[in-house]
C-alpha positions as CSV (number, residue, x, y, z in Angstrom):
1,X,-45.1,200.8,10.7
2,X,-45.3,199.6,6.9
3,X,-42.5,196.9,6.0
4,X,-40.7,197.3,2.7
5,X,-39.0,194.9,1.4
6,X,-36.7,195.0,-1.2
7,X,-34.8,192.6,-3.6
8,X,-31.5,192.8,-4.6
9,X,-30.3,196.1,-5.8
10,X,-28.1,198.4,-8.2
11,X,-25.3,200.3,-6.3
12,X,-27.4,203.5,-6.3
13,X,-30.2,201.5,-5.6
14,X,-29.0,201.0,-2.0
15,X,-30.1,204.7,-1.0
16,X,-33.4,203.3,-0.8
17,X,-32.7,201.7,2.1
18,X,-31.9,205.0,3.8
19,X,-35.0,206.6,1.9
20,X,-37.7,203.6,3.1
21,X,-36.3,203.8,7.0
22,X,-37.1,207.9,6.8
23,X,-40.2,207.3,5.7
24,X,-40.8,205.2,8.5
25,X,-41.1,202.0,7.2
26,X,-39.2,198.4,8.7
27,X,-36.7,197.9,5.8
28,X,-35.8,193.8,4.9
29,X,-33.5,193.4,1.8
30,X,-33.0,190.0,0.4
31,X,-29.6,189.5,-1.5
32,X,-28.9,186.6,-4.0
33,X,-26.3,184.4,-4.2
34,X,-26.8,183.1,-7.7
35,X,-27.4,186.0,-10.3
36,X,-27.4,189.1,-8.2
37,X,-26.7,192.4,-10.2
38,X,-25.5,194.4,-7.0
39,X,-23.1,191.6,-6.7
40,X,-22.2,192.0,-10.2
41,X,-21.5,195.7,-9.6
42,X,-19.3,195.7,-6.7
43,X,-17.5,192.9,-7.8
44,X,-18.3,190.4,-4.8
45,X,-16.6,193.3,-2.2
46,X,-19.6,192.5,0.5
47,X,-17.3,196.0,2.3
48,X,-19.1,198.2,-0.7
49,X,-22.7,197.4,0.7
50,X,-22.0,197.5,4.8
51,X,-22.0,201.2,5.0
52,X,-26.0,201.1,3.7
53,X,-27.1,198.2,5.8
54,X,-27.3,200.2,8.8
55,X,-31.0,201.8,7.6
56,X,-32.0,197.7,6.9
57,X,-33.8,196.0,9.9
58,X,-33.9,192.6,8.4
59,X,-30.5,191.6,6.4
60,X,-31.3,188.3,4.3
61,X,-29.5,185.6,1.9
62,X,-31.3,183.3,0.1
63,X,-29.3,181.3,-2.5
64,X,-31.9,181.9,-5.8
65,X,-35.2,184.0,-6.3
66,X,-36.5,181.0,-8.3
67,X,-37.8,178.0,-7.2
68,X,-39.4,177.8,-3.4
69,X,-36.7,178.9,-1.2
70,X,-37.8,182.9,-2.1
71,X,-41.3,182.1,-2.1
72,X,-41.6,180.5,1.1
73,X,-39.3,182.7,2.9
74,X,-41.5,186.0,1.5
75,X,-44.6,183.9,3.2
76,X,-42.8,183.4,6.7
77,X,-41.9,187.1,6.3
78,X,-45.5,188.1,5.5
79,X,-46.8,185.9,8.5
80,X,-44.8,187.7,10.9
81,X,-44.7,191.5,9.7
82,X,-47.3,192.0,6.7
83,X,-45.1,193.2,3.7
84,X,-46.9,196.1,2.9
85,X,-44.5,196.9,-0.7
86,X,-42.0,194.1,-2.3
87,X,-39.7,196.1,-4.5
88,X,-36.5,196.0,-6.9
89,X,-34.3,198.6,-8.2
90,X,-32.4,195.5,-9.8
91,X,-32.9,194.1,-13.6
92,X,-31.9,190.9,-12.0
93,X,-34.9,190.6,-9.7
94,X,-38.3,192.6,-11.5
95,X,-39.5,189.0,-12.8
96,X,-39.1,186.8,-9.5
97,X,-40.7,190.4,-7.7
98,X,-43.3,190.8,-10.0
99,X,-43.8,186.8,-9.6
100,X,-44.2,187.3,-5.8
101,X,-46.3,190.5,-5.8
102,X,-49.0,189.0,-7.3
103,X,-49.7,186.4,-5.2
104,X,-48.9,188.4,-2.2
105,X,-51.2,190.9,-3.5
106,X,-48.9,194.1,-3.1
107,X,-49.2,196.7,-5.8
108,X,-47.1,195.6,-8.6
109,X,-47.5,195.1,-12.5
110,X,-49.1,191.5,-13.2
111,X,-46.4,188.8,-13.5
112,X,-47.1,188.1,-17.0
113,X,-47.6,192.4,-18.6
114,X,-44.3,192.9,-17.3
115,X,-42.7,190.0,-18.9
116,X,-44.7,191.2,-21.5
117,X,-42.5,194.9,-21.4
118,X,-38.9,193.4,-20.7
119,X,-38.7,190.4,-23.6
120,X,-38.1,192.7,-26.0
121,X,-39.4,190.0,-28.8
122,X,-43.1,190.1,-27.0
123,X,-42.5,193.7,-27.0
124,X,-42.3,194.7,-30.2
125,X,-45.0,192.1,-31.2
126,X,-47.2,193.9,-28.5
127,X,-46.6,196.7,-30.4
128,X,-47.1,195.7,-33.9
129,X,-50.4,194.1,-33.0
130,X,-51.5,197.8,-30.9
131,X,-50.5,199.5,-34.1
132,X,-47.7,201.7,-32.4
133,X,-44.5,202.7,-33.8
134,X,-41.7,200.4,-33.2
135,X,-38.8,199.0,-35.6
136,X,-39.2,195.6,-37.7
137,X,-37.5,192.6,-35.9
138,X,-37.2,189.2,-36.2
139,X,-35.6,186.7,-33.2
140,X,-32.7,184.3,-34.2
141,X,-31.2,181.8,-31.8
142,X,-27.4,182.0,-31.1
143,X,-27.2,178.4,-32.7
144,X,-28.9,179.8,-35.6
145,X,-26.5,182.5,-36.1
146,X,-23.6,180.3,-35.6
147,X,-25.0,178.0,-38.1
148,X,-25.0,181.0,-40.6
149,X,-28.8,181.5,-40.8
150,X,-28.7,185.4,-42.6
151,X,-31.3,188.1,-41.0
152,X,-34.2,189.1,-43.5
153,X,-34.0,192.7,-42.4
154,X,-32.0,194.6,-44.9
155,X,-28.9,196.7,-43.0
156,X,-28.1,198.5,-41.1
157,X,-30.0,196.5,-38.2
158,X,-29.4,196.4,-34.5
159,X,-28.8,192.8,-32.7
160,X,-29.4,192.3,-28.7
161,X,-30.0,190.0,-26.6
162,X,-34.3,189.1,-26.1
163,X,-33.5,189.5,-22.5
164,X,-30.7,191.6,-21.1
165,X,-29.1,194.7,-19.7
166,X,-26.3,197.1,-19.8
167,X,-25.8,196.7,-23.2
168,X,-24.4,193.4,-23.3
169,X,-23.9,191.5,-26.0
170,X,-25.3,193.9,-28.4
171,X,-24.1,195.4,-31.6
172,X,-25.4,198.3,-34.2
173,X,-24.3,196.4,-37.6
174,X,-24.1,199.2,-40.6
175,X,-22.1,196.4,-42.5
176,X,-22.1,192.7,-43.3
177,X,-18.8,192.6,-41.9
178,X,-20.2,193.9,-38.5
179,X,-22.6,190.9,-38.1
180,X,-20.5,188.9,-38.8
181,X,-18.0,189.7,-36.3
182,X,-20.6,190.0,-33.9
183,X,-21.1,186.2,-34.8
184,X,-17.6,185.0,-34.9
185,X,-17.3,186.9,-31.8
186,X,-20.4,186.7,-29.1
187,X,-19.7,182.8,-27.9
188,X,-16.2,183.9,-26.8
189,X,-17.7,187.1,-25.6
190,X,-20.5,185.3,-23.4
191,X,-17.4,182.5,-22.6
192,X,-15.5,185.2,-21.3
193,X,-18.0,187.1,-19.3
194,X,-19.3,186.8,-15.6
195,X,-20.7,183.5,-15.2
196,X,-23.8,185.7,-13.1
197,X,-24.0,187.6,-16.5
198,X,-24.6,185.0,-18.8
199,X,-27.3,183.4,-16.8
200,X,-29.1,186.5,-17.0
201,X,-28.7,187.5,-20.4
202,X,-30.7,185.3,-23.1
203,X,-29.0,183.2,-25.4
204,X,-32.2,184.4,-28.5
205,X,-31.2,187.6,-29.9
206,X,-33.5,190.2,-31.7
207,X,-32.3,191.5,-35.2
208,X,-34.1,195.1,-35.3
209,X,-34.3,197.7,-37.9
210,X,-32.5,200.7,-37.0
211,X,-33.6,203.8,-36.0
212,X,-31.1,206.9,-36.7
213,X,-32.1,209.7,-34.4
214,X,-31.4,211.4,-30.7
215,X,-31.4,209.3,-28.0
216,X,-33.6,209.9,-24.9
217,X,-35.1,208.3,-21.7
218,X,-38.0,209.5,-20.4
219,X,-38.2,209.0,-16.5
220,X,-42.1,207.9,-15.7
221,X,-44.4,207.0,-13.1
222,X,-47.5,204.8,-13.8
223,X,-50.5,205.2,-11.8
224,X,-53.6,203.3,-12.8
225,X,-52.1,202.8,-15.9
226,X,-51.4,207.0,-16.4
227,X,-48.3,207.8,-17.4
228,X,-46.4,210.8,-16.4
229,X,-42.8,212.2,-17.1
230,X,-40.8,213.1,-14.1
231,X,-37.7,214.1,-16.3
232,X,-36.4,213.6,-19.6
233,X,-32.5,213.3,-20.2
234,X,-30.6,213.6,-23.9
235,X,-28.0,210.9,-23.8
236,X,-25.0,211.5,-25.6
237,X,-23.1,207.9,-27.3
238,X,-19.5,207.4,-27.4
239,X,-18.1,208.7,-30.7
240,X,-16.8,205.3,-31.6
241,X,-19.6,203.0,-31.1
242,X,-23.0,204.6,-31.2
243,X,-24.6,201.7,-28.8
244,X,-22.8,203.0,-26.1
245,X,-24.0,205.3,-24.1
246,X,-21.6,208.3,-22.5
247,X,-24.2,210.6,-20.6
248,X,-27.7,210.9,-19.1
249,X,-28.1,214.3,-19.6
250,X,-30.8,216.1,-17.6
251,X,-33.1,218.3,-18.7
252,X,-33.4,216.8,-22.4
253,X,-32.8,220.0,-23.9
254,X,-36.6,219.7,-25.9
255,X,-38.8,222.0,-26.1
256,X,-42.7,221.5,-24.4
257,X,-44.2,219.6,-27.5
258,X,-41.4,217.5,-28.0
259,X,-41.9,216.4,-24.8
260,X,-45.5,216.1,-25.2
261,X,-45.0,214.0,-27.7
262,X,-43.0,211.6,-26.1
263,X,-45.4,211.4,-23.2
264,X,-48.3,211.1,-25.5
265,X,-46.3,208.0,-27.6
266,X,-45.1,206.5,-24.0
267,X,-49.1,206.5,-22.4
268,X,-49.9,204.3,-26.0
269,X,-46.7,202.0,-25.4
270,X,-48.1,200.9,-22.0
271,X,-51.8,201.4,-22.6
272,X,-50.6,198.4,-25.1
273,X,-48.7,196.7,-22.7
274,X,-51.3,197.0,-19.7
275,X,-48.9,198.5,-17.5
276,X,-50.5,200.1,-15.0
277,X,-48.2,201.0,-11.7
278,X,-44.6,201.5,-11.4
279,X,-41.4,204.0,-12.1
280,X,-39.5,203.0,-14.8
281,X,-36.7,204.3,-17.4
282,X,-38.2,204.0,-20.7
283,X,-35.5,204.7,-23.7
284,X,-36.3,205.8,-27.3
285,X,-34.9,207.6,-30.3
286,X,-36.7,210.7,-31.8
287,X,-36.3,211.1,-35.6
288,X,-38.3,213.5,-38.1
289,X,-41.2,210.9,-37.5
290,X,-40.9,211.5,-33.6
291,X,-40.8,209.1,-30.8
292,X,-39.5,205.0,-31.3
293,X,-38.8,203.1,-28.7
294,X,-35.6,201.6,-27.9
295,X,-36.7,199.8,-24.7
296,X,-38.4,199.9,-21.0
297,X,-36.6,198.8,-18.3
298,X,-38.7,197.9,-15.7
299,X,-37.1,199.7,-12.8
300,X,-36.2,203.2,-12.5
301,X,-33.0,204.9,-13.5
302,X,-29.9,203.4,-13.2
303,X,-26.2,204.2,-12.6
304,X,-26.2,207.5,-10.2
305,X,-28.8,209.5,-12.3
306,X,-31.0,209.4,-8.7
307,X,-28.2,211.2,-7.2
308,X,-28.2,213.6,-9.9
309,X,-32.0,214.7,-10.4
310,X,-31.9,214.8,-6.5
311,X,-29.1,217.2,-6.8
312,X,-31.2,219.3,-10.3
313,X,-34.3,219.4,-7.7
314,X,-34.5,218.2,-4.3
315,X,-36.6,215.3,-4.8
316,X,-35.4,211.6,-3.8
317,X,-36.3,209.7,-6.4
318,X,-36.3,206.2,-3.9
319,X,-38.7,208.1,-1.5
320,X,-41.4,208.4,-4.6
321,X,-40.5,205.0,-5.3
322,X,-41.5,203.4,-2.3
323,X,-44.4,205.8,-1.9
324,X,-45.9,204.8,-4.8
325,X,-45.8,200.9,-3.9
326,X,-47.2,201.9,-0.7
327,X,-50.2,203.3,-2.4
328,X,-49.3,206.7,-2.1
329,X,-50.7,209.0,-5.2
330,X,-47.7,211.1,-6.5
331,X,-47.6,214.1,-7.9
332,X,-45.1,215.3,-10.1
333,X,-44.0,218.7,-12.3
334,X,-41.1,218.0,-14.6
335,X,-40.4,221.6,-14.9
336,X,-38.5,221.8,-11.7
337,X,-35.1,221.6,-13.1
338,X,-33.8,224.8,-13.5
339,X,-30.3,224.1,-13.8
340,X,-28.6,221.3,-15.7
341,X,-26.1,218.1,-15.1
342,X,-24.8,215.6,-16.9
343,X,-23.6,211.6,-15.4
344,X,-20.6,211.5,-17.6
345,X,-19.4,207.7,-17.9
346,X,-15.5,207.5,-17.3
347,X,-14.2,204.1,-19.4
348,X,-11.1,203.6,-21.2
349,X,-11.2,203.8,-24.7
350,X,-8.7,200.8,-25.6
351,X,-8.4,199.4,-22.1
352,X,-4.5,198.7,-20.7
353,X,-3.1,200.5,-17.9
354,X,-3.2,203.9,-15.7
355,X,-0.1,205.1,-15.8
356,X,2.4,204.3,-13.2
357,X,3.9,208.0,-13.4
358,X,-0.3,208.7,-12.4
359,X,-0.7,211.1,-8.8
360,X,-4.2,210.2,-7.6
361,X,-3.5,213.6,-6.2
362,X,-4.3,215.1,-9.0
363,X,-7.6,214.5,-9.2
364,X,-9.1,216.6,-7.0
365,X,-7.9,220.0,-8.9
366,X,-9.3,218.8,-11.6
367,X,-12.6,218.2,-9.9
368,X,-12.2,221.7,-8.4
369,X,-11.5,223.0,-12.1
370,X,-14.9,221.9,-13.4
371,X,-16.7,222.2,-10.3
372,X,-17.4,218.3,-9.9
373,X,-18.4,217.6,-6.4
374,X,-19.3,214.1,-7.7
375,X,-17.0,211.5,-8.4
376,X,-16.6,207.9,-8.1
377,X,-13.6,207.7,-10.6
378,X,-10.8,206.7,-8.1
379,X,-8.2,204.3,-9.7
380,X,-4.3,203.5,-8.6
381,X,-1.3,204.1,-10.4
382,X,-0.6,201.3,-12.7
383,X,-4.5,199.5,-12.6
384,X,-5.7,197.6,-15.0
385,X,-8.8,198.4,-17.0
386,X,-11.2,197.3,-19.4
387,X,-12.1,198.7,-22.9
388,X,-15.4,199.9,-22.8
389,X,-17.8,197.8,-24.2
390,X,-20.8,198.3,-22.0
391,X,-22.0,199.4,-19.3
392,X,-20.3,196.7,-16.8
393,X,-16.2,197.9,-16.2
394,X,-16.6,201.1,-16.5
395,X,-14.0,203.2,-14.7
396,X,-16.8,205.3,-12.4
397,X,-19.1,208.1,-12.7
398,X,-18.8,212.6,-12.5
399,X,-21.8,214.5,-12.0
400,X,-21.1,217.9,-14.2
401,X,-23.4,221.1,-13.6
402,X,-23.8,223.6,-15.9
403,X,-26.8,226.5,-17.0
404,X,-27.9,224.4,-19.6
405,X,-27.9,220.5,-20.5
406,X,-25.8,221.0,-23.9
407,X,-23.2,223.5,-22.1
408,X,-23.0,220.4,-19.0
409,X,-22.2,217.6,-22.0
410,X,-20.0,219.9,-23.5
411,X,-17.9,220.5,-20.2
412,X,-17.8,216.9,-19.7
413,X,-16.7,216.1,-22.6
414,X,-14.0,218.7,-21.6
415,X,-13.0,217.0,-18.5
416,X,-12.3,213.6,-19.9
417,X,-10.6,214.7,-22.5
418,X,-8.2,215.9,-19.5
419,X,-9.0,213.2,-17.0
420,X,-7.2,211.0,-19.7
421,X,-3.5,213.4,-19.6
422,X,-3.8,212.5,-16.0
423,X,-4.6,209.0,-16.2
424,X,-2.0,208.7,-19.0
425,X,-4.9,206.2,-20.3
426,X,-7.3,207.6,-23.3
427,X,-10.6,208.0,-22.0
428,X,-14.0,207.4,-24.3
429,X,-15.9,210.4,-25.4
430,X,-19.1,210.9,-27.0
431,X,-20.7,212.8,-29.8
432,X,-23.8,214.5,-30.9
433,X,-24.9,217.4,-33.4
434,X,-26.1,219.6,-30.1
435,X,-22.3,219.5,-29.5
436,X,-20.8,220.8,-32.0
């Protein structure tokens, strides 16, 4: 019987548990206390995770990845049942995994290429050096911005974090005015902000040239450094703040050289970055000079797109996972989607309230009206919610099915813009020439 073991965890994330025990495998997850991004998600309700813990063998706290404490409890582990795959669905937990993999000697990428792939500063130098196409950048400190040290880039430029996720602390600036109330702004922002999310979010930011095109991630497995696409998604941006992201739309909508091209521009990205195994959800922008890349996060897709391209083509995404790490060579055909769906994001627009007069009864018509089977947007008459500002306090997730992926965005766009009569709350929407 192999033993997987796997660290931390997005929400979604915890279907691999279920996934490893069918294949067979004795299942150990290992949950921080100090910067844990499933925490993060469910808000500390430990009642959220119980249901999934059932398919775990081994059920383990450890206060911090870093330091000895994860180190020597992956040894006692390894002494007593050899782990056979150490794994992370978590942007919390790839470093201190990739740390550990190496020196346990389980299929991985190196310690030191992955760190390579998810600062996005030694990224984009990577890049520059390999001669691929990425934007201009430079890094400035927060204390440098604060002290008013000006970009050199010329606007509009794009300002994020070195190392982060979700979209925090990040801003497209079209105008001087937008940096600098991203300035006056970010050490309130960070003050106010999950004390786990500031420790993982670095306090260096990268000022990048911007990059005006269609958004897209490209779903890949690495084998011996070969890349292939398992899907590619269009992702629609709310129509008030192009970094935010509304959708993950699936198919892309592109035709077969477009998404040639992207493969063909993704196998040079990690050729340069000497990644050679893993899945991960690679985002870019495509513009009349193709493929740029946005960024590579080192685990595979997030929020409850598994759930979806399971749905678009029967395939659990956490079973090739976990295959792969076990050695397993994977075969893939990204044509397989007939169909289309769209993860529509559900977030207030200007935060407030749900409306006391607000029937949660309601809801379910309306699910029935667009043919939604898929829904974790569930909120209480009267509840308070966040303006959306990222990808952390959102509201919850559909999963809209349609014949084609631009008919699917339309129809969610559809739905929210009646979700929000219901909720008596105006909901975000998004935008995109394919829509219109």
């Amino acid at each position: 019987m192999k033993h997987v073991v796997l660290v931390d965890s997005t929400v979604s994330g915890l279907l691999a548990f279920e996934a490893a025990k069918r294949l067979g495998c004795h299942v150990t997850f290992i949950h921080q206390r100090d910067t844990s991004f499933l925490t993060i998600s469910v808000k500390g309700d430990h009642s959220k995770i119980e249901p999934y813990l059932k398919h775990v063998d081994e059920y383990i706290r450890v206060d911090s990845l870093e330091g000895d404490e994860f180190h020597n409890l992956l040894a006692k582990l390894n002494d007593t049942r050899k782990i056979d795959a150490l794994i992370s669905t978590s942007e919390a937990a790839i470093v201190a995994v990739a740390r550990e993999a190496e020196l346990l000697g389980t299929r991985y990428p190196s310690h030191e290429n992955l760190c390579g792939a998810v600062y996005k500063s030694r990224l984009r130098e990577t890049l520059r050096a390999n001669n691929v196409r990425s934007p201009d950048f430079q890094v400035l400190t927060e204390s440098q911005l604060a002290e008013g040290i000006a970009p050199r880039l010329a606007l509009p430029f794009v300002v994020k974090p070195t190392r982060g996720f979700s979209k925090q602390f990040s801003a497209i600036c079209f105008t001087q005015q937008d940096f600098d109330a991203f300035v006056e702004n970010i050490r309130q922002a960070r003050t106010d902000s999950n004390p786990m999310i500031d420790a993982l979010v670095s306090r260096e930011y990268l000022v990048e040239q911007y990059v005006k095109g269609t958004l897209h991630s490209a779903e890949v497995i690495v084998q011996d450094g070969v890349v292939s696409c398992y899907v590619t998604t269009i992702r629609f941006r709310a129509d008030y703040n192009e970094i935010l992201e509304m959708t993950a739309t699936m198919p892309s909508g592109l035709n077969t050289a477009a998404r040639d091209e992207i493969k063909a521009y993704i196998q040079q990205v990690f050729t340069a970055l000497k990644l050679d195994i893993g899945l991960y959800h690679v985002e870019l922008l495509r513009d009349e000079n193709g493929p740029c890349l946005v960024e590579i996060n080192a685990r595979m897709m997030g929020s409850v797109a598994p759930q979806m391209y399971r749905m678009l083509t029967g395939i659990d995404p956490f079973e090739m996972l976990i295959r792969l790490h076990l050695g397993e060579i994977i075969k893939i055909d990204d044509s397989l989607i007939e169909t289309a769906g769209t993860v529509v994001t559900i977030a207030s627009r200007h935060g407030g309230r749900i409306a006391d007069s607000y029937d949660p009864r309601t809801l379910q018509p309306l699910l029935n009206k667009y043919e939604i089977e898929f829904c974790t947007a569930h909120v209480v008459p009267g509840q308070q919610v966040s303006v959306y500002t990222g990808n952390i306090g959102t509201i919850g997730h559909v999963i809209v099915l349609d014949s084609c992926p631009y008919a699917a965005a339309k129809k969610g766009n559809s739905f929210l813009a009646e979700l929000s009569l219901l909720y008596g709350n105006e909901l975000a929407k998004y935008t995109g020439p394919e829509l219109a």
